[in-house]
N, C-alpha and C positions, 0 to 999 in steps of 0.2 A: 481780774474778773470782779465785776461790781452785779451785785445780785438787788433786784426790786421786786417785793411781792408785793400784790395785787388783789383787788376782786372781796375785800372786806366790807361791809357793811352792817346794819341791820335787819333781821331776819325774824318769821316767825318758828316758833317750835313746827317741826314736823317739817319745813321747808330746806330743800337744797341751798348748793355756794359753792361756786366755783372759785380758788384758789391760785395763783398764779406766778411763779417764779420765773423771774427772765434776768439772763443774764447778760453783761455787756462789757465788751472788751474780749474776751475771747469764750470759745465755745466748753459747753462741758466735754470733758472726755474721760474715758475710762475712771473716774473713784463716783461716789454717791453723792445723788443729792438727797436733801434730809428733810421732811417738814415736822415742824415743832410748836410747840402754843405753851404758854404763860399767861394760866387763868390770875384771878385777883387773888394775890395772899399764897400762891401757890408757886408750886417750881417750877421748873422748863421741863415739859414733858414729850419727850419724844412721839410721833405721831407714825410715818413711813418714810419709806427712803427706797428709791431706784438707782441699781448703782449701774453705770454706763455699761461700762465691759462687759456685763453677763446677762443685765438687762433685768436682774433678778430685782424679786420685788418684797421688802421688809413692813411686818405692819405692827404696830401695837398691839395688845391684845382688846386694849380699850376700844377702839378704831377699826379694827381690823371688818366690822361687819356693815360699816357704813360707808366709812369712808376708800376710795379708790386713786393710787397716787399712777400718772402717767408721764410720758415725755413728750417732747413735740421736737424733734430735731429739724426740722423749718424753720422755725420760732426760739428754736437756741431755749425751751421753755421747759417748766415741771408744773404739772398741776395739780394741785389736790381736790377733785371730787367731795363734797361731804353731803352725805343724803342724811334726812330724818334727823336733822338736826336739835341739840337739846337745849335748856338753857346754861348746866353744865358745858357746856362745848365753847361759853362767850371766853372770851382770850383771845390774847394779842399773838398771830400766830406768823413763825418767823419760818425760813427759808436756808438750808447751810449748804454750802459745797465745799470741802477740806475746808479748811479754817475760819473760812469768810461769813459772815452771816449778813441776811439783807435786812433792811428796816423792817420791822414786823406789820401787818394789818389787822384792823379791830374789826371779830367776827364777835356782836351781838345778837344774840339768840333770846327774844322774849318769849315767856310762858303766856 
């Protein structure tokens, strides 16, 4: 499985962004996918994750009230939603399924 996320940009504060993990080679099944960001100077910080099998849906606490992670099983996809975006929020933000991680996309958020 080869993962590509997507749908990065420049944004203003208060403005949405659509987020976009696709995978290629074979489909998700059954474990989680993971979205994650790596602000400047900062760690990898875990954001949400849907895991196949149960459908069940994980969020940060940070996250949890903005942002919305879904699937698109047509699209073999994970998206992550991000409403009312801040300028906290610019990071490079990445995509995992079990081990793999995809290239990250750069979500800037100007004030």
């Amino acid at each position: 499985v080869q993962l590509q996320a997507s749908g990065g940009g420049l944004v203003q504060a208060g403005a949405s962004r659509r987020l976009s993990c696709l995978a290629s080679g074979r489909a998700f099944n059954s474990y989680s996918v993971a979205w994650f960001r790596q602000g400047p100077e900062k760690e990898r910080e875990f954001l949400a994750a849907v895991r196949y099998g149960t459908s069940r849906l994980y969020y940060s606490d940070s996250v949890k009230d903005r942002f919305i992670i879904f699937r698109d099983n047509a699209q073999n996809s994970v998206t992550l939603q991000m409403n009312n975006l801040k300028p906290e929020d610019t990071a490079l933000y990445f995509c995992q399924y079990r081990t793999i991680w995809g290239r990250g996309t750069l979500v800037t958020v100007s004030s």
